[in-house]
C-alpha positions in Angstrom: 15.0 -10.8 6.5 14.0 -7.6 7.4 10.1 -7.2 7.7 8.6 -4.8 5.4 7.1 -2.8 8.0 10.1 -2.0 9.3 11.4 -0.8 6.0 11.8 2.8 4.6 11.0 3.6 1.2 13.3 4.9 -1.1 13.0 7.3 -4.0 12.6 5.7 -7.1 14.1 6.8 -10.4 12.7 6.8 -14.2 15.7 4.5 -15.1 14.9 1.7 -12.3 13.1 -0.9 -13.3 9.8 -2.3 -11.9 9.6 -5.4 -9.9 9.0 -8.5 -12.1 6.4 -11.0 -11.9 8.4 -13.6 -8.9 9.2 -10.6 -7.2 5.6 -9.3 -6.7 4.5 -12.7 -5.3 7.7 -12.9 -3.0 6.5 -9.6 -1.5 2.9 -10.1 -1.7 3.1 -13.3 1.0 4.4 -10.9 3.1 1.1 -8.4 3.2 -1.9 -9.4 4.3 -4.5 -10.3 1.9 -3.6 -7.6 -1.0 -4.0 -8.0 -5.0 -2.0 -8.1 -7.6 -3.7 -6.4 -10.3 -1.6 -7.3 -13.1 2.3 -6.7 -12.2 1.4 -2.9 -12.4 -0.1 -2.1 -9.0 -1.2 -4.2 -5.7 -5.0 -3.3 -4.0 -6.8 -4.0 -1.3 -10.7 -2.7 0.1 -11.4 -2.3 3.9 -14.7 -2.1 5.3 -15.2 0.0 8.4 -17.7 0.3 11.5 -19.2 3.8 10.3 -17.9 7.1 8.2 -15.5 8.9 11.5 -13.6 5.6 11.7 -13.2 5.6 7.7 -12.0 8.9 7.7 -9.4 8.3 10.5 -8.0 5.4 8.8 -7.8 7.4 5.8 -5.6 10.6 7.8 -3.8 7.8 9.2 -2.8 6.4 6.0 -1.8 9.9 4.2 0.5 10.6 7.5 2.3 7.4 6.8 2.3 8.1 2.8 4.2 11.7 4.1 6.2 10.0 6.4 7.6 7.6 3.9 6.9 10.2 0.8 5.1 7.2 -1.5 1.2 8.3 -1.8 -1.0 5.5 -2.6 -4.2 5.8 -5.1 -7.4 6.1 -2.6 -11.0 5.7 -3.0 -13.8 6.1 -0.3 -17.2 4.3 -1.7 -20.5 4.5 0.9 -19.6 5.8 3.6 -17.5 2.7 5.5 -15.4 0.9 2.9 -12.0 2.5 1.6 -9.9 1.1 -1.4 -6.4 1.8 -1.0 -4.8 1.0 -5.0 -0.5 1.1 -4.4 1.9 1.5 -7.6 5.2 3.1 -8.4 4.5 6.1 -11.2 7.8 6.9 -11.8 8.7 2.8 -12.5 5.4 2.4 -14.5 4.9 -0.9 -12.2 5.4 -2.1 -8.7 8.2 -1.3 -6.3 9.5 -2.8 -2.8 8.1 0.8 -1.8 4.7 -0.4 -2.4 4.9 -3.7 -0.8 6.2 -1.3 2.4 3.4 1.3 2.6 1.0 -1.9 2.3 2.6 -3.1 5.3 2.4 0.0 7.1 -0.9 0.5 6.3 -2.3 -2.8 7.6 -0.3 -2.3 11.0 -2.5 1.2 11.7 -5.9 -1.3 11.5 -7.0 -2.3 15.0 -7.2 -5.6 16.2 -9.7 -7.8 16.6 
């Protein structure tokens, strides 16, 4: 199976159906630490060193969201922690397009 990462997302019509319940917990083992917030849309908060490397995480993330043309939900609280919310409008639910840009997104953290 093809990781998510490596995925491309897709456009997504009215008419397509969002993912059901199995579905969303196949794909959320395959994120890291995400939540399913009720079949409609997977979250997940990060917590960063200081405001600048917030703020880079955050331009990193809407290049990706461009890149792939699926724009996540974003909050940033304080001045270090960033809540990225992912859910598919057009499906009124989840999509294998959110699962992908979750992926994405936790491959730009660094590592520690």
């Amino acid at each position: 199976m093809e990781p998510l990462a490596r995925k491309k997302c897709v456009p997504c019509e009215g008419s397509t159906p969002p993912l059901n319940h199995s579905k969303n917990l196949e794909y959320l083992k395959q994120i890291n630490q995400w939540e399913l917030e009720e079949d409609r849309a997977i979250e997940k908060t990060y917590l960063f060193k200081d405001f600048a490397a917030a703020m880079k995480f955050l331009n990193e993330v809407a290049r990706i969201a461009e890149e792939e043309s699926h724009h996540p939900d974003f909050c940033l609280r304080g001045w270090n922690k960033v809540t990225i919310r992912l859910s598919t409008h057009a499906v009124g639910g989840l999509s294998e397009n959110d699962f992908i840009l979750a992926a994405k997104i936790d491959e730009i953290l660094p590592k520690t």
